[in-house]
N, C-alpha and C positions, 0 to 999 in steps of 0.2 A: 613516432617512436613505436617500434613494436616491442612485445613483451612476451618471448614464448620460449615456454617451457622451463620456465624459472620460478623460484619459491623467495620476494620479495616482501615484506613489508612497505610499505608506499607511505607517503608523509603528504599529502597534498594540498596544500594551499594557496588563496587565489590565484586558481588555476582555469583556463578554460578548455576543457575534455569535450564540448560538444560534439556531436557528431562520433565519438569513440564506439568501438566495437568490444565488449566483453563474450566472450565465446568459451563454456568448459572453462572458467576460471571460480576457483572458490575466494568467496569474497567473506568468508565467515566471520565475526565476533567485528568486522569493519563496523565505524562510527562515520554516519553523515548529518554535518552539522548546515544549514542555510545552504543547501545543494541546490538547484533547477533540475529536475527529470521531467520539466513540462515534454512533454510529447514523448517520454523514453516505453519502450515495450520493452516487457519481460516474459518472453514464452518458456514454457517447460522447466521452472525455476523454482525453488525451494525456498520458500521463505517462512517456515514455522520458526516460529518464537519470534517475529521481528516485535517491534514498540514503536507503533506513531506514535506522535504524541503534536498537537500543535501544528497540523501538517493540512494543507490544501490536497483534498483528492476530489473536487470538483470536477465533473466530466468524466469521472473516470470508468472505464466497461470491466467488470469481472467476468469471466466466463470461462464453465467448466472447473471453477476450483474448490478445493477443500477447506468450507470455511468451519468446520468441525473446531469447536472450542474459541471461536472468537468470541471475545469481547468487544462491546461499544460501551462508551459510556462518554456522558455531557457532548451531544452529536447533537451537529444542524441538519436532521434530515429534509429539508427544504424541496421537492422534485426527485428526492431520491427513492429509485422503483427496485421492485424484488418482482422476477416474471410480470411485468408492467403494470403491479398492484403500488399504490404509492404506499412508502413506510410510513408516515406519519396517518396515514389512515389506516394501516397494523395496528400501530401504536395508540391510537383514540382508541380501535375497539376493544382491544385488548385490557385498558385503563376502564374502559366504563364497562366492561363485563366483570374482572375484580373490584370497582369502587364499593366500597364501605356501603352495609345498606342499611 
């Protein structure tokens, strides 16, 4: 099915889009609920204000982006590196340089 050049609202449910191409489509104020983007890229894409929440981003590469005002909070940083520093040893030293003295 293509879709060009059309101003749609989409309704979709168990659906399978694998393999689809989004290209120049604004997908704004869209709700995904139990989706699969295992393997999906997203280059050159605006995503200020999204909300994980409950979401698998294991494995995942950031690179080159605007993490200006994110939040984390109650995170499994498990292996997860900043410039190949791992975060959970941020996070200790950061915790035992402010602990209570």
């Amino acid at each position: 099915m293509k879709l060009h050049s059309v101003t749609e609202r989409l309704d979709v449910n168990d659906a399978n889009l694998s393999g689809s191409e989004f290209n120049d489509a604004n997908l704004s104020g869209s709700r995904f609920t139990q989706i699969n983007f295992a393997g999906a890229s997203f280059d050159d894409c605006n995503l200020s204000g999204w909300r994980i929440s409950d979401v698998n981003l294991s494995g995942t590469k950031i690179e080159g982006a605007n993490l200006s005002g994110m939040v984390f909070s109650g995170c499994r940083w498990t292996g997860a590196t900043i410039n190949g520093v791992a975060v959970q040893d941020l996070l200790d030293a950061y915790e035992a340089r402010n602990a209570p003295r």
